[in-house]
C-alpha positions, 0 to 999 in steps of 0.5 A, a space after each residue: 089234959 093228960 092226952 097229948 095230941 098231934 097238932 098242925 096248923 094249916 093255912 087255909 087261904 087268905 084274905 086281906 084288909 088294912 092293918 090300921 082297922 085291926 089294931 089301933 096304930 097299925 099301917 094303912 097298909 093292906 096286909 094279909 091275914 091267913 085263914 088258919 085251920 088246926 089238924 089234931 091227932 087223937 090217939 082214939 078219936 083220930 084227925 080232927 078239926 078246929 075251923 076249916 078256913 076258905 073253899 070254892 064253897 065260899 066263892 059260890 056263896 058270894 057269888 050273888 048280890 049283897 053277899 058279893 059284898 063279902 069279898 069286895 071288901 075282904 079280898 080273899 086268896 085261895 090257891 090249889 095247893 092251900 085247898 083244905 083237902 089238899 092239906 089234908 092229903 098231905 098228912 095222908 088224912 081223907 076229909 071222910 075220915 074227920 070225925 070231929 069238927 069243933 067250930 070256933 065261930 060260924 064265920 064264913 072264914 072259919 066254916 067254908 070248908 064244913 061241907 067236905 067233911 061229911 062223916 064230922 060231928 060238929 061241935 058249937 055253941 048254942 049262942 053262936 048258932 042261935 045267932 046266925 038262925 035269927 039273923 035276917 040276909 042282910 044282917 047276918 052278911 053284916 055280921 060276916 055270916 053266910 047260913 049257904 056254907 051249912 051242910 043240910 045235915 048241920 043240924 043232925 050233927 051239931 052237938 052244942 058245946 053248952 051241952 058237954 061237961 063243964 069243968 074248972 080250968 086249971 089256975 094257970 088259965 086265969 083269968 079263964 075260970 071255966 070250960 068244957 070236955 068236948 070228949 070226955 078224956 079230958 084231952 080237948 077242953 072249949 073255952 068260951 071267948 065272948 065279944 066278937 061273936 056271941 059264942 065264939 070258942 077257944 081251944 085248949 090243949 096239951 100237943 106232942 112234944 109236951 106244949 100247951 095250945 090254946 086256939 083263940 080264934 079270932 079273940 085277937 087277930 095278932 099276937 103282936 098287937 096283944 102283947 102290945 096292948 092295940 085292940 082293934 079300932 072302933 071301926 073294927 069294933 062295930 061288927 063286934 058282938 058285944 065289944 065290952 066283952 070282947 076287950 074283956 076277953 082281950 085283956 084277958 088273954 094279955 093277963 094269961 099271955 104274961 105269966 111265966 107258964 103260959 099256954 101257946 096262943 094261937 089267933 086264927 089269922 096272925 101272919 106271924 104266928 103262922 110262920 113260926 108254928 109252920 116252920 117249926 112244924 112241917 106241913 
């Protein structure tokens, strides 16, 4: 990771839900949970994207019964000025000039936005995608799938990220032992995070001013909870994957967050999170 990376993390909507299903001990309390999207900045490759959160697109598709089902129980939030192209405007980037999208999952949260970048060559894993092709209407809505947000040309452009060099990931990483070069430099490696979905993906990176990033999706949805040792409820963990796997992947990011050089963790929807990467970065 010896190319350092621009990086700004974007809020892309919001959806909400009780805190008491995400993490065991939490408040009844409905709470926000951003949709947060990742703008880097490769010195060759240019802007690219890690997820995209929320659009109109996502509206559209929940439109018709049983996917309305979708935002009945998540409530989600987009304003105009949350808007992945507006963001995108605001850091002089045009949708068409992405080139690069890495998915962490294909949950509607994280892919609404997909359609807008059109020029992207969007990167996956071959589980996660495998998974959302098998899945029947109404099991993948279960499983927070919406296969209407695809582009038609996602196929022409999917590069499977099982398909890219495997590497060895540094020992500050362990218990993440392996990863792949999504690039070839080096500069973006994926890191396998079982559990919530079947191929869900990690991101890891050096970003300017000298940090380490490491995106985990949604692996944990709030950082307080992770350092706290409160998993999601058995509620939560019904539409898990595989939960064995996901509390592995859990306790795995506990282990890696309490060594002295650990990487900035990144959750896609952690509030608190988002408010001090973003007041440390302007967006």
């Amino acid at each position: 990771m010896n190319v350092p990376l621009g990086f700004r993390l974007l809020k892309v909507g919001h959806c909400t839900h009780p805190e008491c299903i995400t993490q065991r001990g939490g408040r009844f309390a409905s709470v926000p949970f951003p949709a947060l999207a990742a703008l880097l900045i490769h010195p060759q490759h240019g802007p690219m994207l890690y997820d995209t959160g929320y659009s109109d697109a996502f509206f559209a598709a929940t439109e018709p019964f049983p996917e309305r089902l979708y935002r009945m129980v998540t409530p989600v939030s987009l304003q105009a000025s949350e808007t992945l192209d507006a963001q995108l405007a605001r850091h002089g980037v045009a949708p068409d000039s992405i080139r690069h999208v890495f998915l962490s999952h294909l949950h509607a949260d994280h892919i609404a936005g997909i359609g807008a970048l059109s020029q992207a060559r969007i990167f996956a894993l071959r589980a996660e995608v495998d998974a959302m092709r098998r899945a029947s209407r109404f099991g993948g809505l279960r499983r927070g799938y919406l296969p209407a947000l695809l582009p038609s040309t996602f196929d022409a452009r999917l590069t499977f990220v099982d398909d890219c060099v495997p590497i060895a990931l540094p020992g500050w990483m362990r218990p993440f032992e392996h990863g792949f070069d999504l690039l070839g430099d080096c500069s973006v490696i994926g890191v396998p995070l079982p559990g919530h979905t079947p191929g869900q993906l990690g991101l890891l990176f050096r970003a300017d001013g000298a940090r380490t990033v490491f995106l985990v999706a949604d692996a944990c949805w709030s950082l307080r909870a992770l350092e706290r040792d409160r998993p999601p409820t058995w509620i939560a963990a019904q539409l898990f994957a595989d939960k064995r796997a996901y509390l592995a992947t859990f306790a795995g990011l506990r282990q890696l967050l309490a060594r002295r050089d650990a990487p900035v963790v990144v959750p896609s929807h952690c509030e608190s999170t988002w408010r001090q990467l973003s007041e440390a970065s302007p967006q």
